[in-house]
VMD Tcl script that draws the C-alpha trace (Angstrom):
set ca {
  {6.09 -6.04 16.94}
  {2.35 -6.63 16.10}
  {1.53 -4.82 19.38}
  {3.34 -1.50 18.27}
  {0.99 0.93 16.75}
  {1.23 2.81 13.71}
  {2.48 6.25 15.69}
  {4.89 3.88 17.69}
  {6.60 2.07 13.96}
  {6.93 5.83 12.80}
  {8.92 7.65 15.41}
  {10.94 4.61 15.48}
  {11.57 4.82 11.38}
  {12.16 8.83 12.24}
  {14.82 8.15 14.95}
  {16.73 6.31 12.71}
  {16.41 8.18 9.53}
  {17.06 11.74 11.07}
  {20.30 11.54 11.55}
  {21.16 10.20 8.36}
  {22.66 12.83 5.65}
  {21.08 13.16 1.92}
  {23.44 10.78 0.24}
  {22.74 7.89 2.89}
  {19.06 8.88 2.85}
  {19.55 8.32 -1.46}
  {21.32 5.00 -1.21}
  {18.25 3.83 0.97}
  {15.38 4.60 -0.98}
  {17.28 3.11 -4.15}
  {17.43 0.46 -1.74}
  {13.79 0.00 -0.72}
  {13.41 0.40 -5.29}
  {15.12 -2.37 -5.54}
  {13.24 -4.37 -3.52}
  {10.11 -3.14 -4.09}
  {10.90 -3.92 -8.06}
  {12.15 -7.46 -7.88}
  {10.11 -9.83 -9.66}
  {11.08 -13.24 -8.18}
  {10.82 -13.89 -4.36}
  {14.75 -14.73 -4.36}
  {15.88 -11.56 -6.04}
  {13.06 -9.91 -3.36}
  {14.69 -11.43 -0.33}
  {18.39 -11.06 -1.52}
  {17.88 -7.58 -2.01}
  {16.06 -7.13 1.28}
  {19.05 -8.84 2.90}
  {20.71 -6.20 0.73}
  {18.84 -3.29 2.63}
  {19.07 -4.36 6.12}
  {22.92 -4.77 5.74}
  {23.19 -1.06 4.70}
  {20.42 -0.27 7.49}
  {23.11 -2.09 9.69}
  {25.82 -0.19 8.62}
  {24.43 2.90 9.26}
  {22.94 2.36 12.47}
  {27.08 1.63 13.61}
}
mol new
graphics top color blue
foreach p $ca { graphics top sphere $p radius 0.5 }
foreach p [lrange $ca 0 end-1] q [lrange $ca 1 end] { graphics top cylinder $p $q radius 0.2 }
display resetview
């Protein structure tokens, strides 16, 4: 993953994203908030773990 450039990390992010419609697009940036907001390193990685499960789900 290092190796991947910055063009590379993008069209990957864009792949996944683009098919997603505005409400699942909503629930992930309040997502990424909630992360980004935490102020211990638990609530940071519990809500991470948070993200990637609805990151999962969509991706199915």
């Amino acid at each position: 993953m290092a190796s991947e450039t910055k063009t590379e990390r993008t069209s990957a992010l864009e792949q996944f994203l683009q098919p997603l419609d505005s409400a699942q697009l909503l629930m992930m940036v309040h997502a990424l908030h909630l992360v980004r907001s935490a102020k211990s390193k638990a609530w940071k990685t519990r809500r991470m773990r948070e993200l990637v499960a609805l990151m999962e789900q969509f991706a199915a």
